[in-house]
Every structure is written in C-alpha cells, then in structure tokens.
N, C-alpha and C positions, 0 to 999 in steps of 0.2 A: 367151741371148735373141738371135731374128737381128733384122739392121740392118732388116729392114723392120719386124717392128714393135715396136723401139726407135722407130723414124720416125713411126711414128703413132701411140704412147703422147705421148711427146715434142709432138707437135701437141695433142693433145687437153690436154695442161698447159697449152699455152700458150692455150690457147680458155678454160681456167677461169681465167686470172690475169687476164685480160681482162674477166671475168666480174661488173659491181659489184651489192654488195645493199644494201636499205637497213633497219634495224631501230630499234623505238623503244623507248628505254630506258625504263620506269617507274621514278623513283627511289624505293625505299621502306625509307630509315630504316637506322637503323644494326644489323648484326649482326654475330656474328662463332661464330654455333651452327655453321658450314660451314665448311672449307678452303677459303681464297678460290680455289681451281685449281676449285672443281666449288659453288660459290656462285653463287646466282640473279645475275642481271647485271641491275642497277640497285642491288643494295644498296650500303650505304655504311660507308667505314671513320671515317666524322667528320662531325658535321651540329650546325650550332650554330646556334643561335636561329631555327630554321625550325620552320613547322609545317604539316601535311600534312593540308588540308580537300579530300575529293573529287577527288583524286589532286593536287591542286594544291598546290605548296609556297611560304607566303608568310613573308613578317618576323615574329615575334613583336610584338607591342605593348608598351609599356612601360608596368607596374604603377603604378596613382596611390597617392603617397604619402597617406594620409589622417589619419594623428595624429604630433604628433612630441610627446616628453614633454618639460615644461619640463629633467626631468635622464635624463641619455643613461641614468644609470643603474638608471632606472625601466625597468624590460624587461613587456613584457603578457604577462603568466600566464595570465590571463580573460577572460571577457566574459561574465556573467550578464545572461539574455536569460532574461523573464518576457512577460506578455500587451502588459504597458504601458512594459517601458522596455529599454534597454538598456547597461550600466554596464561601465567598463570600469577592469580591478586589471591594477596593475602593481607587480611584485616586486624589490627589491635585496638580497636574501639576507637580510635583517633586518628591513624592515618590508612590508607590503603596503599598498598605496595604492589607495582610490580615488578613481581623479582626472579620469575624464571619461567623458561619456553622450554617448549620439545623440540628438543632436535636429534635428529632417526632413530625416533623410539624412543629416547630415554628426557626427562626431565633436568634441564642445566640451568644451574644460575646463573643471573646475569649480572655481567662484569659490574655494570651503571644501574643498577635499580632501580628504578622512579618510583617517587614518593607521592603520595596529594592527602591532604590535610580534608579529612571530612567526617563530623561526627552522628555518632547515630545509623548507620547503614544496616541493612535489617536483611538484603537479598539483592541479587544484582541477575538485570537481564543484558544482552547483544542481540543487536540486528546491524548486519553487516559491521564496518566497521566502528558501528558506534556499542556507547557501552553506556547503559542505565543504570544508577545507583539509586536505591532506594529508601529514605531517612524517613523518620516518622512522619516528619510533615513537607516532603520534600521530595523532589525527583533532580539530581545531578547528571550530567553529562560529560561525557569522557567520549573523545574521538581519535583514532589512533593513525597515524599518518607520518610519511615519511621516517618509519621506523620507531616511532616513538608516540606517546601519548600525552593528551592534550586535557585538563579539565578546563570545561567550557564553561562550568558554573549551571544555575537553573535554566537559565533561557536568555535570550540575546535582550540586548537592553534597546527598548523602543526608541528609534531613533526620531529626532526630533526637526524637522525641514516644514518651513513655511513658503509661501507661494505667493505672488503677484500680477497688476498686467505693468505693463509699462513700454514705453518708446511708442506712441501712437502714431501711426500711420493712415495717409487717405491715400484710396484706388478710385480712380475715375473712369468711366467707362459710359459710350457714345451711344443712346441708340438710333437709328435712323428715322427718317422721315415716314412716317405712315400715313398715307392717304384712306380719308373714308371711304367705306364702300358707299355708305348712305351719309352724304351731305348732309346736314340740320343747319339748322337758320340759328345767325347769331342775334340772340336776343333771348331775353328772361324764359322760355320754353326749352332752350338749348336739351337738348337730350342726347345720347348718344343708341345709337339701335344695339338691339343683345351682339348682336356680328361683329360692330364694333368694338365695342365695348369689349369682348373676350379679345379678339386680335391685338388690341393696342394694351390688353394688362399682356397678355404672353411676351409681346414685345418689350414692356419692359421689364417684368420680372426676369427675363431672359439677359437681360441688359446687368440688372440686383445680380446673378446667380455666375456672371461673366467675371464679375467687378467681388463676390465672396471667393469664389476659385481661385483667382490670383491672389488674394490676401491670405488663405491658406496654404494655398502652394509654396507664399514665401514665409509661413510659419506663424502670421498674424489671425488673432481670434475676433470677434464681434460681439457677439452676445455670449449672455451667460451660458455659463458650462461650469461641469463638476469635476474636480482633479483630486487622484486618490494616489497612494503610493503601498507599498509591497516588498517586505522582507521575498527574493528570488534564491531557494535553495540550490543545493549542489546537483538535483535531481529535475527542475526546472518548477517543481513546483510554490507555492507562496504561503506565507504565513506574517501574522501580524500585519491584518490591512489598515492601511489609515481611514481619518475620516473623509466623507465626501467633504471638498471645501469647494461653497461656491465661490467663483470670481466672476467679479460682474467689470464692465468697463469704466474709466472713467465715467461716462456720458451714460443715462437711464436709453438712450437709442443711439446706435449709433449712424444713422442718417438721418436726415432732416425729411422728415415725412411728409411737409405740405411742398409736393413735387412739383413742377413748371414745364409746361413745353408750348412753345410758339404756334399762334396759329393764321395758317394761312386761309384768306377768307375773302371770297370772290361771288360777287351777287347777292352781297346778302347773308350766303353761308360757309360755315366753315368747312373746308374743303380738306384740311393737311393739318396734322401733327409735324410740325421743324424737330429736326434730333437735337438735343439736348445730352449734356452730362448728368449721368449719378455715380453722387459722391458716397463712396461708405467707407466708416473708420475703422478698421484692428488695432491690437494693442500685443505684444510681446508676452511669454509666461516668463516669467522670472520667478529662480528659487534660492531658500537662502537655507541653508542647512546648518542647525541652531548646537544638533548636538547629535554626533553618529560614533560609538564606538565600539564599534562591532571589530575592533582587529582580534581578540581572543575566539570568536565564531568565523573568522575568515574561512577555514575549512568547511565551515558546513553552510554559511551565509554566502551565495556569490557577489550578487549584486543588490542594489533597489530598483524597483522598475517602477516608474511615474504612468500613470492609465488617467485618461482623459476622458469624461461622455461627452457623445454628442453636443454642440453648440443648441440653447434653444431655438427652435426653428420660428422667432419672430416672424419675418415677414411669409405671409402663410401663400400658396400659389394659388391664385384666385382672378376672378375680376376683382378692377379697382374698386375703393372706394365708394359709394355711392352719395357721397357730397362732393362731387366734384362739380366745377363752374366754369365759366369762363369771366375772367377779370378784365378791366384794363390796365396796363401796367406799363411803364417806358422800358425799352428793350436798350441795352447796352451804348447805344449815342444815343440817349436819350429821348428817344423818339415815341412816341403813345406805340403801345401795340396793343392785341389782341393776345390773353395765356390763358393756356387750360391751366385752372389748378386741379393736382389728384394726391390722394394717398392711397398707398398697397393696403392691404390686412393687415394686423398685426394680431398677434395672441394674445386671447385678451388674460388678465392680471391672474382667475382662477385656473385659466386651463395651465398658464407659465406656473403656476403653486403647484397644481396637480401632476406635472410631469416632473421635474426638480424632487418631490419626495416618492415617487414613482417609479426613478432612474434605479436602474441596475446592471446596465452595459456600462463597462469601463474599460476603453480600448488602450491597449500600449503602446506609447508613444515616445518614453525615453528612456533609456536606461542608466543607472550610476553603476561603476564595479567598486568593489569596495576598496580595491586597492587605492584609486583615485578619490576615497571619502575624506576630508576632514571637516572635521565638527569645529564646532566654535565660529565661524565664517559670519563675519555682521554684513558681510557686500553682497547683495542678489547678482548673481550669476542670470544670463540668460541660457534658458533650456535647449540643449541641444535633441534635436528630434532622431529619431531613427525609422521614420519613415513620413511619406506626407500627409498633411492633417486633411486633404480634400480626399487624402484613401483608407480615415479612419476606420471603418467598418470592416475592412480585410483585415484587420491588426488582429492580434491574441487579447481576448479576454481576459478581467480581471475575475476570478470565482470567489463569490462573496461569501467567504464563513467569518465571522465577525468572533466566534465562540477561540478561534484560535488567541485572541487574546489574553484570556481568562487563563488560569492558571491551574494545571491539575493533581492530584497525587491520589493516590489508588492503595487499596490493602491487598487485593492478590494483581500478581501480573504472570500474561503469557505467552512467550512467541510461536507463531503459529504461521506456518507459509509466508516468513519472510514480514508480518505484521506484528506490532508489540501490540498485544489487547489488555486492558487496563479494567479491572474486577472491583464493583463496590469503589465507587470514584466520589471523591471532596472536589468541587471547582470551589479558587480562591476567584471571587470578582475583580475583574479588568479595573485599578484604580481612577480609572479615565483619563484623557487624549489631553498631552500638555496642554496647556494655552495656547500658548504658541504656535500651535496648530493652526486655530482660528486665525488667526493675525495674519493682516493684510495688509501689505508697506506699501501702501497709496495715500494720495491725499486727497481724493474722490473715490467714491464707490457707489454708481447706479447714479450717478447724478448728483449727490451726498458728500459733501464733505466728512471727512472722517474723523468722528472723534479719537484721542490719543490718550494714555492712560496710562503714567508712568509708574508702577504699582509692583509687590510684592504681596502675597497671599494665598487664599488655598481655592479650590475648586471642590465642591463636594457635591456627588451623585447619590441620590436615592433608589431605593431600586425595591419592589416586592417579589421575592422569589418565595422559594418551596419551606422556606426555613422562615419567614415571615419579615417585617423590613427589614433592611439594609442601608450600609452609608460608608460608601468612600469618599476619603480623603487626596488629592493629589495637588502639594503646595506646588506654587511656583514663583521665581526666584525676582529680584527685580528687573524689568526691561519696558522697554515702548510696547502698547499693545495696542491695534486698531482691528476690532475684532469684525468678522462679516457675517453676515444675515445669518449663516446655518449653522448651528451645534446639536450634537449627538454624541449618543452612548452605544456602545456593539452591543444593546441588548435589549429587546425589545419590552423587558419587564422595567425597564429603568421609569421613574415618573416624574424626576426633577434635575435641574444642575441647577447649583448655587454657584455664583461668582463672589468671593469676599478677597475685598483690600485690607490691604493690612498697613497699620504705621509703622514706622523705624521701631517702635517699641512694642510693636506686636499687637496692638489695639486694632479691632475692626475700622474702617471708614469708608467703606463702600462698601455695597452690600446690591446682586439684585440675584431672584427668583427667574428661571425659567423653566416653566411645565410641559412634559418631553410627552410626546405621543409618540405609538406604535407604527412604524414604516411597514406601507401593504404590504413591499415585496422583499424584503431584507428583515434579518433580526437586527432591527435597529430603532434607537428612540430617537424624535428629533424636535427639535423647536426652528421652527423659519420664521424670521421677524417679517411683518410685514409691509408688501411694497417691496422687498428684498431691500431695506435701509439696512445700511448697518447695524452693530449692536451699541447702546449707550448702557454706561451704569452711572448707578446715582449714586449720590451720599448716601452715607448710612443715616436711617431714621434711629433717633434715643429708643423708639419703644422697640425694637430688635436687639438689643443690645446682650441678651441674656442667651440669644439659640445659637451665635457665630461664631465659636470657635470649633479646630479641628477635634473630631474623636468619631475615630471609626468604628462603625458597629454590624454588628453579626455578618464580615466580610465573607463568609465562609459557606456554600450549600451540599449538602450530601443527600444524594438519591440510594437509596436503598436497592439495588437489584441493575444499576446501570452501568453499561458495558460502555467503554471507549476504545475505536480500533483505528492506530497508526496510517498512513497510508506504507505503500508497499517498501522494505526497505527504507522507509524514514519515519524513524520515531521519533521525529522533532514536530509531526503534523501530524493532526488529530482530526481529519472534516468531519463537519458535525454531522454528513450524510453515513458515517457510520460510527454511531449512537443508535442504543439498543435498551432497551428498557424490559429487561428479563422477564422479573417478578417484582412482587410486593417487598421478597425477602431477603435478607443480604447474598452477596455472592462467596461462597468461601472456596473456591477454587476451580480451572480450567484446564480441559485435558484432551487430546484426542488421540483418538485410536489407529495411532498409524506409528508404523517404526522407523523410528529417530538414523535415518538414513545421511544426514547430512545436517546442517544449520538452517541451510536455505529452499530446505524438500518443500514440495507443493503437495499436498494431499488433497485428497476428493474426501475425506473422511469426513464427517459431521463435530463441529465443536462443542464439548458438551462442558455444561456449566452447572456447576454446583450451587446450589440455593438453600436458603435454610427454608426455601419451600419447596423444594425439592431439585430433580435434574431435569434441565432443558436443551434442546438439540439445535444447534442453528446448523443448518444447512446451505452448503457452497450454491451462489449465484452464477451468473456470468454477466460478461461483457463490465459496466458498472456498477452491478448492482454485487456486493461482496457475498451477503448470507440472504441468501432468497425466502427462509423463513425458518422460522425458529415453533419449537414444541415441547409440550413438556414430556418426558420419557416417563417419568413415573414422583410418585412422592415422598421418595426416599432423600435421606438427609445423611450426605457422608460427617462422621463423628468429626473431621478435622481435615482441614485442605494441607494439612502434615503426612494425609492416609488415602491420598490421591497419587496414582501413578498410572503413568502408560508403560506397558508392555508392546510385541510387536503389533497386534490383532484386536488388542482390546484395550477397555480402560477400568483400572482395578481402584475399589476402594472398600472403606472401611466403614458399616453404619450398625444398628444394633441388630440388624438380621443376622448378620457376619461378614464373609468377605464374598465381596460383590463383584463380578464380571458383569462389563458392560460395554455388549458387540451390536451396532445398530440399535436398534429399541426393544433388542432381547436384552434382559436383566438373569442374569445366571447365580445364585448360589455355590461359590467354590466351599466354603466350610462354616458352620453356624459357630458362634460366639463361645470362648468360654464363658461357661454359668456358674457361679457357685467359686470352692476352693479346689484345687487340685488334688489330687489322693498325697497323700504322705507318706514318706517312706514305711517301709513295715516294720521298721524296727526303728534305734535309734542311730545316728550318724555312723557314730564308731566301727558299729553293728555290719549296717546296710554295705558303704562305701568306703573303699580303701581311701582312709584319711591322709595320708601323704601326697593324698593330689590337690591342684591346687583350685579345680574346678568342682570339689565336694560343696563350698557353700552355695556355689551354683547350681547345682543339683538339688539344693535344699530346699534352697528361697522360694517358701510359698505363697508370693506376691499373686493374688488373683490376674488373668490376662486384663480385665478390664479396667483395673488400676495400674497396671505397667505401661499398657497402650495409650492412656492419655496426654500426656506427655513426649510420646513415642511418633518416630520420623519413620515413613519406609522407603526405601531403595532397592532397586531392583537389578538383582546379578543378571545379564543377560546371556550369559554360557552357561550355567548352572540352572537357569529358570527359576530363580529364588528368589521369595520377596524376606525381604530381612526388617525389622522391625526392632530399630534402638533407639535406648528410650535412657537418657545421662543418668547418670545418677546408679545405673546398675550395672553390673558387671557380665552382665549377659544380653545377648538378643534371642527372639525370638524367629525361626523361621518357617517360613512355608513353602513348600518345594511343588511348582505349580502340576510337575508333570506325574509325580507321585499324589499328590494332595495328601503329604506328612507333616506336620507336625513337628520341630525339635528345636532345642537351646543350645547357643551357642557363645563360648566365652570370646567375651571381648572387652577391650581396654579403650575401642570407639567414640567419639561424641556426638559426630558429625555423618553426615554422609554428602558427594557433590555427585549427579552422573555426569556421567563422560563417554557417551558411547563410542566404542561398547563397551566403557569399563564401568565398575563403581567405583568408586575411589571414596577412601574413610579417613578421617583425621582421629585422632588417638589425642591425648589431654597433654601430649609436651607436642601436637602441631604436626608431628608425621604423619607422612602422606600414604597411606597404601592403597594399592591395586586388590579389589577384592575377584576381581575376575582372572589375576595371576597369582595361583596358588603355587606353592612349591611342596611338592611330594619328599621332603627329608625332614628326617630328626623323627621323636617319638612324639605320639597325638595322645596325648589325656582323654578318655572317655567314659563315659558312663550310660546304663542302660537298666531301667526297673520296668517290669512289666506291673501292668494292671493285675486284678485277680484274675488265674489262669482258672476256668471251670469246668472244660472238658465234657461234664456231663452236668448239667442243671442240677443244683440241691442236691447231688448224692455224694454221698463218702466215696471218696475213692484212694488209692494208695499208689505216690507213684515210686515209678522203680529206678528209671535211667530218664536224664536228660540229656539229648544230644545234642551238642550244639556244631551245625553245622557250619565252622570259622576257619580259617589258616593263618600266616601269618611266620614270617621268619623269626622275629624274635617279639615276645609279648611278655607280659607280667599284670596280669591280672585276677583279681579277687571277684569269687564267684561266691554269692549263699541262695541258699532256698529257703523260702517259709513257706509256713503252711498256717491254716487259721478256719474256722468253724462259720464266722462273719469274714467277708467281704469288706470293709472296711475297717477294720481293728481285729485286733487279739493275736497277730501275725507271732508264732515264734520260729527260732531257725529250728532246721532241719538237718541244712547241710552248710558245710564250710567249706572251700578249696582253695588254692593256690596254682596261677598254672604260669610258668615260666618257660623262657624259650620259644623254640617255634610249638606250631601248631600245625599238626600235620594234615587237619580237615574233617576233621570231627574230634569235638571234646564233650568226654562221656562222663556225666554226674551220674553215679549210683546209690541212690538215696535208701536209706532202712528205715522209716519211723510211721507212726501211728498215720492210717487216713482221716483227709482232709479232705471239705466242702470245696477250699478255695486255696488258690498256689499261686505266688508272686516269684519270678527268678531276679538276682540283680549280679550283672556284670560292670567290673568299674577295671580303672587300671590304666596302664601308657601299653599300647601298641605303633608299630611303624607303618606308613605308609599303604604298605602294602597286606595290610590286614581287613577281611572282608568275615563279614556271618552275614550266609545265605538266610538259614530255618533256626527253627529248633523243633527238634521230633521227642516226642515226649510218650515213653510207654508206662501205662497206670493199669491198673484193678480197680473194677466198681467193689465197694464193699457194702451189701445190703445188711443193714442189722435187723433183729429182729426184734429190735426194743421198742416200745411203745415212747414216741418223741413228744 
C-alpha cells in the first residue's frame, strides 16, 4: 500500500472514531434461544420481579394474603364453586377439611368445620353439588346439602331384593255359542272348513285374551316374564341394574290346553259349538328385600324402581290346533254327549329360549322410596304396582348399561359443560350379583318342584378381558336358596360362574359349573337351564377338590387412551354410550378453549385431549349423541398434564417445540424452549448485584428451563395475562406474559397453585392462601435486571459514552454497573459503578470513560416503590475502527 493512501485511509478512521450514534434499547425479557454474539440487543440474561405492560417495565405488586388456616397443616386442595356459594377444603394427607366459605368477597372460617377421614387424595373435581375426591385407587363422594356435607363413600352398596309368584288365582271367562257356517258330518272325516276353523280360534282366543286382561288388570302374571330392579337417581336417571330374574308360575302352563266345547249335532252333523268356560291361572309378584342400605346415598339415591318385560306370549293368535277331534264324553248329568277337543298354539320351547335371552324392554312397574327401604326383611311383601300391567308398554323403560356396575378410577379428570370426563380409566370388575338374587321362594317352578340349598359359600366369575383372564370372587352368607333357570354377568366377556358350598369349617361340598354365553342384545353373559327347570347343584366330586376355593385374579382392566363421560350434572353415572377410545396412547390431560365463565358454562368449543400420541378433538354433538367425532390435531405430545391450561380463547401447553397455542386445529408457537444454560452474570455476584437483596440467589440460579419445568405446575393470572410456572423446590417462578411474549423470574415462597376464576390463588409452604390476581401496589419491590451483550454495531469496537436510562420513580436505591468485554460470553470487566438513591426524575445518565468494547452488558438491581417504571435505555457510542491487523 503506498504512503499516500495509507494517509488517507488513516484520516478517514479517524473521522469515524469521532463519529457518535445514538440507539434505543428496547428491553424485552429474558432469552437465551440465540448466542448472545448475534442475540437481538435489549434482551436480558436476568429480570426479576419486573413486568412488561406496553413496552414499559414496572414492579410486580405484591399478592394479598387472603386465608390463613387455623393449622399450617391444612394446605387448600379446593374450592367448590356452585351458583350460591363458595367453600373451601383443605387437606393433611389424612383428613379433608371444610373449613371456610366466601362471604362478600372475603374468605371466613367456619365456626363448625367438618372433617372426613380419607387417605391418599391426589386432586378433587365438582359438578353441581357433588364433590369428587380422587385417591390412587379410588374415587370418593362428597355431596353437599342442607348446608352441610355428606361423605358418601365410593358408591352406594348394591342392594340385595329377591322376587317370587305366589297367591294363585283362576279367571274364568264364557265364550259363546258358535254355529258353523259349513256343517261336517260327525264321524271319523270330521273336518272343520278354513272359515270355520279361523272364526271359532278368534272366538276363543278372544275369550284367552278377555280372561289375561282381567288377571293383569288386577295385578296377576301367567307366564314367564323377566323382573329387573334399578338404583333411580336424584335426576331420574338409573344406575346399578339388577339381573333379569326369570319367574315362571307354579304350573309349566298355566291352563289346561286340551280344551272342550259341546257339540250340537242334528242330521248327522255337527252344526254348533255350546259356550263353554276357559280357565287361566295368574300368580302374584312378591318381593323380599334381603339387604338395602343406602340411607348414607339418600341424597343422591331416590328410590329402586322394579321393570318388568313382557309376559311370554305363550298362547300364540292363530287358528286352533290342528289335532283337534270330536270325542264322546258324558256332559255334566252324566249323559253321553258329543265334544270338540282343541288346543290354541303355544311357543314352542326354542322360540320361548330365544326371546327370554333376547329381551331388552323392561317396563316400570313399581317403585320403592328409600325412605320406606328396610333391609333385612325374611317376609315377601306383595308388590305394589304403580300402574297396570295390561298398560305395560306405555310405562318408562328400563336402559340397559350393565357397565355401570363395574367400578372406575381414572389418572386425569375433567369437568367440562356440566360433565365429569374421566382420562386413562382402570375398571375394577362387577364381583357379581349376590345369590340371592337368583333365589326363588316357591315350592314349584315351571311345574318343578324346587330344590332348597341351605348353604354358605362363594360364587366365583370368570371373565376374558383386555388384560387376559379374570376371576371374581363374591361369598355369600348362610340362608335357603331355590335358585331359577337364568344366571348372568353384566358383561358380555364373562365365560363361567361357579357356585361353591361351603361347610361350617370352610371345606367345599357342593360344587357346580355354569358356562355363560354372550346375550345378542345386552352386554351380558348368561346361562338358561333347560326346559326353564330350575337350577340343582350337586355334591362336590373328590377330584375337584384342589381348584375351589376363593382367590381373586387380575380384578382389574386398563385401556390405554379411553375416555369416560358422566352424564349431565351426575357424576355418579357413567353410560357406556359415552365411552371413547381416543388412541393407542395414554391420556395425560383435558382441556378446552373456552373461558371459565361459571361452573356450569356450556361451550360449543371442541374438547381436546392430550395423548402420548398426540392431540385429539372431540367435537360437540346434538340431541343424544354428546361428541359427534373426534380427530387428531396434530402429533404433539404435551411434556405433562402439570403444563396444560386454558386461557380465555385458547388452550396452552407445554412440549419440546416450546410453548404451544392451540385455537381450533391451528397449533401456534408462542416462544421456543430454553436450549442449553442461561448466560451468567458478567461478573461475580458481589460484583453484578447489590447483595443486600434477598432475591440475588435468585437472579443467580442457573438452573436450565428444562430441568426447572419438569417438575413445574402452571397457572394462569387472568388480569395480568401471565402464565406462571412453579416448580417446589425453588424459590423462584418462571413467567410468560402472554400479551408482551416476555420472559421473567419471579420470587416466590409458593408450592401450590388452585384457579379460581378469575383469580389464581397460591398457597406458600406454612398453607396461606394468596390471591395472585390481587396485588397491592405498597412497600418497596426487590428487583433485578442484566441485559444480554449489548452490540450495537456487529464485531466492531465501539466506545460508549452515556447511558440513559429512561426510569422515575419517587424514592429508589439502586446499583447500576456496566461491562464491557471483547467475547460475548466471557471476559466481561466493569466499566462503570453507580449508586442512585431517591427519586428519579426520568432519565438516569451513566457517563462511562473506558477502553472500546465488541460487547456491553448493563445491570440494574436494587428496592424501588411501586410506582417505579423504565420505559428504554438510549445508549450513545463511537465506532472505533483500528487499524491493526486482527
């Protein structure tokens, strides 16, 4: 290069060092997604207790405490929020407590606190007035009424009521004379013509159906039929159905089927049918209710209600017979006469099989209130009707879900339009339908005398489900048992009941096998003996002697991905018509995107469910059908159903892309993940941050985000728009301010969080309660603030002169340094030092003198009040070009 222009390269450096600019930082929040060498310049490596409204960053407010428990170690689980109150439970791993309500606005204890003894409780839901508690292997019930609360325990205890016929009755009934249209000659040819023949069946079936009317009208049955019974809730719907029990009548018919009518016969031929009686028998239902003690579910149990099906329709409406004859026989003075014999149709044995496990109407017919239950009753009551049995088919249906037996408990739950929905569900298997069910207090049955069985023992079901065999056990105690034709299981996978006796000293001695098939139209197994005989059991055979005693096995099924949802307002009833079978993968949490407006809000909004194969959308039905269809949104997998929240509009969570908006089956990127460590102060503690404060280690802790957050619950301020993220153990949260999308730490003494719209409410580790959505703008706010490297201009030296920080503030005290450093990640030394006490009049001016710098970090730490804001910082520098060879 020649010396002349070296000489005026040389000038024109020294024109740019001379050269000052001026640029305004926007500070915005903490990240550390970029290598601070090529990181936007305002970001920050540390921001504590600031919050960033419209570019402006002020103090936090400090949370009003608003309940403290009389003991620290009552911690708040709840707060059941209904139209009219709001109640709040607090948990010590032993008992749950409730021990205070709102009253206008503020939180009061109450005088009487009620206690309940329940261990293990992990999260608690409400719908209406009931209250779900959730134990590991277990779901409790709490219902709140007449001012007070009720534990109702896991589920009402299946009450135990067996059935009979009894008080037999004959109706007699005339029909009249019918003359032939076509005469036939008496004698071995005798025929009757088709004209006849239909005329004189209609006439007497007519005569059958005169003579069934009346013996229904006055509450007597005939032939078989099936009687079921039904826990009837507060809301009219049913749970816990019994089994179908057939009853058959004394007598396998109950009229005499080789029928008689006189005949008049002039010339030869038979000319007239004489009227004649038919006789047909009914029998009475009698019930005897073995064991009912539902007074702790009175409130949510009304009544039982008894459903009846159809009588079998034996005599079938047809022409007679066709072995019908003419005999001679003496007519009542003894005189020879002339009779037709006939019989009607009857059903024959397979089609009576085939409609009996075919049956699925079950009309209602009686009701008990529980008030009038007692259990224990050895005297058959006769059944009082509540309407007549010749108007069965107007009557209310019984709706067969047989699954409400079974027992459920669920790892996430969540109420949604008034429905509890039940996430990733365990059924415990139905143990099976006491004995005593079966049992029939006749001394005939179908024509059968009944065997009687005065026995103690167990009942044990087989069953192959999703989890591979099964076997319940359900003993029963000693009493008379005269068991009837039909036994089942509410569940169509079942394939055996065993009946085992047992002796006074616990030894088998009866023993019998029954192999249960699948019912076409009900989830039900069943065995019908045949010929509809009763059931016998036998001795026990020596070579069984080694398979019969009790021991339950693998009672338990868990489906991976299936949903169970409440009916409306009652989360006592589960129908199995809404059962949902997500995915393959478990469910880890449920959420929808609609704002928390009340308890009992209806949303149109889509329910979306978390999968560990990803997210799925059920979608609102109508009329009966609840979620009209379900879809997958996408294959994202939230990190923890902890990092699940709704907001007003959307549903946020947490997976390793970062944090996730998700509005309809858009998926939004609010902020990508911390990666990596955080930048580190630029110097050492001492150095950086005014050590008198007490939120310095908090500014420190360079816990990576991704190890703070696992562990970590988030809660959502709904005034502030902030999601907060704490995580025990630390003395800090994490926040993200939805409408800024900032970044910052915030100290806290927190464990817990509960919402409560519109508040969040936080419990603190001695059990106080605070309102984080009621700050209080007094006293002085601890804060701290480190920016990233500040670089102004890429790679060059530059030199700054003045930083302004554009703050106020009536009274402050805060410590201000600058470094400076050649690397962007290390080598940071101070620059500047200051002290700035008092107010702040609205711009505070650092005037720095020292060597240029690649890279500039500011840090402001210190106690300001309330009313302290920093808009910018304006920062005027010199490029310094050198002209050395780097």
């Amino acid at each position: 290069m020649s010396v002349d222009r070296y000489i005026c390269r040389s000038q024109k450096n020294l024109n740019l060092e001379k050269m000052q600019e001026q640029k305004r930082l926007q500070i915005t929040g903490i990240s550390a997604l970029l290598p601070p060498s090529v990181s936007p310049d305002g970001e920050c490596s540390h921001v504590v207790n600031l919050r960033c409204r419209d570019d402006v960053w002020r103090p936090v407010g400090t949370p009003s405490c608003c309940y403290t428990p009389a003991d620290p170690s009552h911690r708040l689980i709840f707060v059941h929020v209904n139209e009219s109150y709001k109640h709040f439970f607090t948990y010590d791993d032993s008992f749950l407590h409730y021990e205070a309500q709102e009253t206008d606005g503020e939180i009061v204890p109450l005088e009487r606190p009620e206690s309940f003894e329940l261990t293990g409780v992990k999260r608690m839901e409400a719908v209406g007035n009931a209250l779900i508690a959730f134990a590991e292997d277990s779901m409790h019930y709490l219902f709140y009424i007449d001012g007070s609360y009720r534990l109702l325990g896991t589920r009402p205890e299946f009450p135990e009521i067996s059935f009979s016929l009894g008080e037999k009755t004959i109706r007699e009934e005339l029909w009249s004379d019918y003359a032939l249209v076509s005469p036939t000659s008496d004698d071995a040819s005798f025929t009757l013509s088709d004209n006849d023949k239909v005329r004189f069946s209609s006439l007497v079936y007519g005569t059958y159906s005169r003579a069934k009317s009346a013996l229904l009208d006055d509450g007597y049955l005939s032939f078989p039929f099936m009687v079921r019974y039904a826990l009837r809730l507060y809301d009219d719907s049913y749970i816990y159905p019994s089994p179908p029990v057939l009853l058959c009548g004394s007598d396998a018919l109950s009229f005499n089927n080789n029928l008689a009518a006189m005949c008049r016969v002039k010339d030869g031929n038979v000319e007239k049918f004489l009227h004649n009686p038919f006789s047909l028998s009914g029998e009475k239902v009698y019930y005897t209710i073995k064991k009912a003690d539902l007074s702790e579910w009175s409130d949510v149990v009304k009544g039982i209600d008894i459903f009846f099906s159809k009588e079998l329709p034996l005599v079938k409406e047809g022409a007679i017979e066709d072995n019908y004859r003419i005999v001679e026989e003496d007519d009542v003075n003894g005189n020879p006469a002339r009779v037709l014999r006939f019989s009607l149709p009857v059903l024959p044995d397979d089609e009576q099989r085939e409609q009996i496990i075919s049956e699925t109407l079950f009309y209602k017919v009686a009701s008990l209130d529980i008030e009038d239950i007692k259990g224990d009753s050895q005297t058959p009551e006769p059944l009082a009707y509540t309407c007549s049995l010749s108007n069965l088919i107007h009557q209310r249906t019984l709706p067969l879900d047989n699954f409400s037996l079974h027992t459920l408990r669920a790892k996430e739950s969540y109420v949604y339009n008034g429905r509890l929905h039940l996430g990733d569900v365990t059924t415990r298997f139905f143990d099976g339908y006491p004995l005593s069910l079966f049992s029939v207090a006749q001394e005939t049955y179908h024509g059968v005398a009944m065997p009687a069985y005065t026995k103690r023992g167990f009942v044990r079901v087989s069953l192959k489900g999703t989890m591979g065999q099964s076997q319940m056990i359900l003993p029963f105690e000693t009493d008379t048992y005269k068991l009837s034709a039909y036994l089942s299981y509410p569940d169509s996978r079942a394939v055996s009941i065993e009946i085992i006796g047992m002796t006074t000293s616990g030894s088998p001695n009866y023993y019998d096998r029954f192999p249960l098939k699948a019912a076409p139209n009900e989830n039900m197994a069943y065995y019908l003996n045949p010929g509809f005989n009763p059931i016998t059991l036998h001795p026990l055979q020596s070579s069984m002697g080694g398979t019969l005693f009790p021991e339950v096995k693998n009672p338990e099924e868990y489906v991976p991905g299936k949903l169970r949802v409440s009916a409306v307002y009652n989360p006592f009833s589960f129908p199995q018509t809404n059962t949902y079978t997500i995915s393959s993968g478990s469910v880890l949490g449920m959420a929808a995107a609609t704002a928390a407006l009340s308890q009992g809000q209806y949303g149109e909004f889509p329910l979306y469910v978390f999968t560990t194969d990803g997210i799925w959308a059920l979608r609102q039905g109508s009329g009966d059908i609840l979620y009209a269809s379900q879809s997958p949104v996408n294959r994202e997998v939230a990190l923890s159903p902890r990092h699940i929240v709704s907001v007003d509009d959307a549903v946020l969570y947490l997976s390793e892309q970062g944090l996730m908006a998700l509005q309809g089956s858009d998926v939004v990127l609010l902020s990508r993940p911390f990666d990596g460590l955080p930048d580190t102060l630029p110097g050492d503690t001492v150095s950086v941050l005014d050590t008198g404060l007490s939120i310095t280690s908090i500014a420190v802790d360079a816990t990576p985000f991704g190890n703070f957050v696992k562990n970590a619950v988030i809660g959502y301020n709904y005034i502030e728009k902030e999601l907060l993220f704490l995580s025990p153990g630390y003395p800090y949260m994490w926040v993200f301010d939805l409408a800024s999308a900032q970044w910052t730490r915030r100290m806290t003494t927190y464990k817990a969080f509960h919402s409560l719209y519109p508040s969040l409410l936080a419990i603190d580790e001695d059990s106080r309660v605070y309102d984080l959505c009621d700050e209080q703008e007094s006293g002085d706010v601890e804060i701290a603030l480190v920016t990233r490297a500040v670089k102004l201009l890429p790679d060059v030296l530059k030199r700054i002169t003045c930083w302004a920080l554009r703050c106020s503030d009536d009274d402050a005290a805060l410590s201000l340094s600058v470094w400076g450093a050649n690397r962007a990640q290390e080598g940071y030394g101070c620059i500047y030092r200051a002290e700035a006490n008092g107010a702040l009049p609205g711009r505070l001016l650092l005037r720095t003198f020292a060597p240029p710098y690649k890279y500039h970090r500011l840090s402001v730490s210190g106690r300001v009040s309330s009313r302290f804001h920093l808009d910018a910082v304006d920062v005027v520098y010199e490029p310094v070009l050198s002209c050395k060879l780097i």
